[in-house]
N, C-alpha and C positions, 0 to 999 in steps of 0.2 A: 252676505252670509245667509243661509236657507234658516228661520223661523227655529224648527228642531233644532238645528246645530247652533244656532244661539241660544235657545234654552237649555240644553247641554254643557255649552259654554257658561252660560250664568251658573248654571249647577258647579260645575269647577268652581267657579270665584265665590260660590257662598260656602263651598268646602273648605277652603283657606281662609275663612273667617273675614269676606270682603260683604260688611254690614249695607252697604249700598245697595250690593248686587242681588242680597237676601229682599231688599224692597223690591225691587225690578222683578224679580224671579216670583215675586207673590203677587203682583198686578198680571204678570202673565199666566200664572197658573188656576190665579181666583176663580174665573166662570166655569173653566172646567172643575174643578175641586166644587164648586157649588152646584153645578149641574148634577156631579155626583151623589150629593148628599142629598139634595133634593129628590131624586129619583129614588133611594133607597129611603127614608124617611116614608114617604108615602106608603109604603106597607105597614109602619109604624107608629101610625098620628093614635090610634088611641094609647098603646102603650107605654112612649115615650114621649116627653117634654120636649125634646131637643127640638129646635129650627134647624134652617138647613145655615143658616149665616154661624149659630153657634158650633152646629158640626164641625163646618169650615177653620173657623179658627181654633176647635180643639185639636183637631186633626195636625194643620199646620204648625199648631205652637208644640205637640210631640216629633212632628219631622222636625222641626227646627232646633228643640232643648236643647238642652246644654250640657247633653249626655255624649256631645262627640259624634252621634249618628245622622252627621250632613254630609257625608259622600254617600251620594248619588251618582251609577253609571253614563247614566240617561234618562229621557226621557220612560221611558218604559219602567227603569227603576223604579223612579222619581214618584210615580201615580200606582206604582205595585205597594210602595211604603205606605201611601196615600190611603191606598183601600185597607188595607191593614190596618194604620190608626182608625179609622171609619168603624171597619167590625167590631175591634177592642172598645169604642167608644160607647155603641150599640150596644153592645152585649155586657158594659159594664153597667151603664144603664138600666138594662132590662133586670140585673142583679140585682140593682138595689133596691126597685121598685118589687120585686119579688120577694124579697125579706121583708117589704113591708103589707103587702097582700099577694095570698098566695090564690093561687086560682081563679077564678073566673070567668064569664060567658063568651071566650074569645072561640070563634069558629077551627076547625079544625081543615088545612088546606094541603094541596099537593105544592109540591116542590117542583116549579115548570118554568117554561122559557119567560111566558110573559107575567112574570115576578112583581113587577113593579105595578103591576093592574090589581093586586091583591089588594081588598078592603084589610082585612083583619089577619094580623097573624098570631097565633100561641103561643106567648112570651115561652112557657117551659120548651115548646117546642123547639123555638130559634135555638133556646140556649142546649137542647142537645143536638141540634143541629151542631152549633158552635165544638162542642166538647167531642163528637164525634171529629169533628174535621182533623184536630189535633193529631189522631191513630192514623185516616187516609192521607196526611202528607208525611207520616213517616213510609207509609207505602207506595205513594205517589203524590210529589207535589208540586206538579202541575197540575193537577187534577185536582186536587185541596184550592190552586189558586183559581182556578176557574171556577169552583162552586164560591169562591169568594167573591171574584169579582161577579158572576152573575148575578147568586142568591145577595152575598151581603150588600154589593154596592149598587145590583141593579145596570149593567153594563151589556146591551146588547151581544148576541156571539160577534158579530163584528168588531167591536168596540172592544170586546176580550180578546180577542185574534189581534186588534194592534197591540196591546198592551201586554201582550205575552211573548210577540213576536214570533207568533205561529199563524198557521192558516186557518181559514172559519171550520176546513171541515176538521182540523186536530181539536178544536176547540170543541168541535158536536162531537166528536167519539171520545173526549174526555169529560164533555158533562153527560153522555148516556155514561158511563160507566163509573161517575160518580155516584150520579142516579141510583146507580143499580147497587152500589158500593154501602150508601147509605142505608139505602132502603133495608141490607140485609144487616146491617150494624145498628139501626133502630128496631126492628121489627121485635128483635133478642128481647128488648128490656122492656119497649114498649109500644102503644098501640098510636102512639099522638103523631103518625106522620104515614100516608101512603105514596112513597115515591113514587112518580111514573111522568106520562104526556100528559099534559090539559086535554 
């Protein structure tokens, strides 16, 4: 059996409440899921406490709860849920440290490919980054999950072209015109973000 279609397969048996296959399926998903969070973390080491191991397992222990929400299609599902828990985590994060100070000397940055090279980012900024995103996936959301997986998790266009199971260039004409999506749904209210190319 080919690797994906056994972790696929695992995904079936931890949907049917098979507790064994739930351990299997989390030794196999760990490095990637930490890889993840590591990568998006790094733009956020001064604003956020999280590690990449606690990401990991908050992330996991929401795919997993006990809400019913363990059917997974695939593979591609499986890591689309994945960045999802990651962003909500992030951004719930960056809330609560914001209720307890607001503002701050954090640099103001463009919104670009190599995301994850970012020293500092403007908590208020992510989180309308975030609250925007909400309005372009009722417009397009594949384009909402490409700026997710990019901006929030830090995913190469490659690495979002697997994860979408689209090609890299749908992936680059959906994040220029996320880009460009945002840029004109920030600009309205405020000044804390200039879309564009690094």
């Amino acid at each position: 059996m080919e690797p994906r279609d056994d972790l696929t397969a695992l995904m079936g048996l931890v949907s049917k409440g098979d507790r064994d296959a739930e351990g299997v399926l989390l030794n196999r998903v760990y490095g990637e899921l930490r890889s993840m969070a590591t990568a998006r973390l790094r733009s956020y080491h001064s604003m956020v406490t999280l590690q990449p191991t606690m990401l990991v397992h908050e992330a996991y222990l929401k795919l997993s709860g006990g809400n019913g929400a363990k059917a997974w299609d695939d593979r591609r599902h499986y890591f689309g849920a994945a960045a999802r828990a990651m962003r909500n985590i992030i951004v719930d994060e960056l809330r609560r440290r914001a209720t307890h100070k607001h503002g701050g000397d954090f640099a103001r940055v463009e919104l670009h490919d190599g995301v994850g090279a970012v020293d500092e980012i403007d908590a208020d900024w992510v989180l309308d980054i975030n609250d925007a995103l909400g309005a372009l996936e009722r417009e397009d959301e594949r384009a909402a999950r490409v700026v997710e997986l990019r901006f929030f998790v830090g995913l190469t266009e490659s690495e979002t072209a697997e994860a979408l199971g689209v090609s890299d260039r749908t992936v680059r004409r959906d994040w220029l015109y996320a880009k460009a999506w945002l840029k004109d749904a920030l600009d309205g209210s405020s000044d804390l973000v200039a879309v564009g190319d690094a």
